[in-house]
N, C-alpha and C positions, 0 to 999 in steps of 0.2 A: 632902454629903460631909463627913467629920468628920475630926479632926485625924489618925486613925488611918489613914485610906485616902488622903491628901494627902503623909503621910511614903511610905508606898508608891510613889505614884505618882512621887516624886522621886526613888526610888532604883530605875527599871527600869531608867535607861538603863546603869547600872553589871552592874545584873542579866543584862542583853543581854548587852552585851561579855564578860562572864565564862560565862554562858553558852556563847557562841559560840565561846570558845578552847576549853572542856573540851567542845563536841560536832562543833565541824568541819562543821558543817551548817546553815544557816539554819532550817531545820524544825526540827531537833531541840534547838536552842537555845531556839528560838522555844515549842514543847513544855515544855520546860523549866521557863524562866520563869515560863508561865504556869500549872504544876503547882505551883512554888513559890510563887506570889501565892497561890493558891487556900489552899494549908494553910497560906498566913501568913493567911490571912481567916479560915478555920475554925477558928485554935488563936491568935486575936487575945489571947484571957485570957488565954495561956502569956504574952506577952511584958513583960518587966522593963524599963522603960523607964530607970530605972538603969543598965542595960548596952547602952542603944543599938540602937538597928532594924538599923544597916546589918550588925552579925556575927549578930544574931538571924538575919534572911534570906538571908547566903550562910550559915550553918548549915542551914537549913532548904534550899536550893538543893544542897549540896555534899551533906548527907545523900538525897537522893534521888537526885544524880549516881550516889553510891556504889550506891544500890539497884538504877540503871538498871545500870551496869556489872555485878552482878550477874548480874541479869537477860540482857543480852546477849551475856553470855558461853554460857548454855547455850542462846540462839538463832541462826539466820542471818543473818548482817549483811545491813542493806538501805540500799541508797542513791537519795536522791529524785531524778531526774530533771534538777532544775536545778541540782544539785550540781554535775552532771557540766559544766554550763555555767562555772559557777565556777571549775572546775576548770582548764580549758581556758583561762581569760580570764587566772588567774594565770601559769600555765607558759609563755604566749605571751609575749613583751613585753619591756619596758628589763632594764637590766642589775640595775637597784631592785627591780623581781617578783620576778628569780630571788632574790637575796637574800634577798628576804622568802619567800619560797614555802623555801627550804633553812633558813632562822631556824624558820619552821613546822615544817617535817621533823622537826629539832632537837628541837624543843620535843615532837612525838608521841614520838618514840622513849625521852624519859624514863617512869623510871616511875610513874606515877598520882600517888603523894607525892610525890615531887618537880615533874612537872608543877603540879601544884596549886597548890603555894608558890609556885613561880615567878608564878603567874598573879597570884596574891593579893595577894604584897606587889611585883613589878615591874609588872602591868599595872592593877592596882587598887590598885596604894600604899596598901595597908592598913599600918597599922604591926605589930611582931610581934605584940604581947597580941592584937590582933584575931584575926588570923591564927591564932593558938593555940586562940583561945575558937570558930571556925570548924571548925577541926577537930580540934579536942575533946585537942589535943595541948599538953606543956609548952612553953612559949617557949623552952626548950633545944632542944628538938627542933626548932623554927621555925626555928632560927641553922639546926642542923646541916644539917637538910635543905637548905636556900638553899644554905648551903655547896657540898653537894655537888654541886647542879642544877648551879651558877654552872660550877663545874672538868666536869663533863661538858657543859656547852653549850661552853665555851668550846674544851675537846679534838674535838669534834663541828663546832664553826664555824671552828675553826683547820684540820682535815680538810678540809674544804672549800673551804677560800680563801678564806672572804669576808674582802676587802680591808676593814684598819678593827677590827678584832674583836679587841681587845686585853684590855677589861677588859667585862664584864657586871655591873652595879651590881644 
């Protein structure tokens, strides 16, 4: 294994979790990922190691997001099976599920850009330049967007009641 495939393998577990927000499905995160390993293996001579692996492959990840959402917009939504188990196991439970389960809610009903940000630099604390260089946007844009996710989550969890939900960093 070479230095190339050893940075990979250090940066799934982030791959995962950001997966897993932008697809809501274990399968299809999991899908994902491993779509985006693969053409980070096959286009390894594209990467500038000057600019760092970890925006290299959520570019390469967020770009194929965007293809998938394409894509399934002109087909029928399907959902695996264990989902549904998932499902089930969050909306049951403490008074911390439902919070989390309506924080999720939250987070689907933005749209696409804005989800995204939010994922990027709240759940993977990317800083902006990453974040920009990710999706292929000016770091003006990175503020604005964040901006506006933060005042709709925040008008969406104020909606709601979650006790506590005063500022979104």
């Amino acid at each position: 294994m070479d230095r190339f495939e050893r940075q990979l393998i250090t940066h799934m577990p982030r791959l995962r979790r950001y997966a897993w927000a932008l697809k809501g499905s274990r399968e299809r995160a999991d899908d994902l990922v491993q779509d985006c390993l693969a053409r980070a293996l096959s286009r390894r001579h594209l990467w500038i190691r000057a600019k760092g692996m970890r925006p290299w492959l959520f570019t390469i990840m967020h770009n194929i997001h965007v293809n998938d959402v394409s894509r399934d917009a002109r087909a029928p939504q399907e959902m695996a099976v264990d989902d549904f188990d998932h499902l089930a196991d969050t909306r049951v439970g403490s008074e911390g599920h439902q919070a989390l389960e309506e924080i999720d809610q939250a987070l689907q009903r933005l749209s696409p850009e804005h989800r995204e940000i939010v994922l990027l630099v709240g759940l993977e604390q990317m800083p902006y330049k990453e974040a920009s260089i990710v999706l292929d946007v000016p770091i003006g844009t990175v503020m604005s967007r964040l901006a506006r996710a933060r005042e709709q989550l925040r008008e969406q969890l104020f909606e709601s009641n979650i006790v506590g939900v005063t500022k979104i960093r």
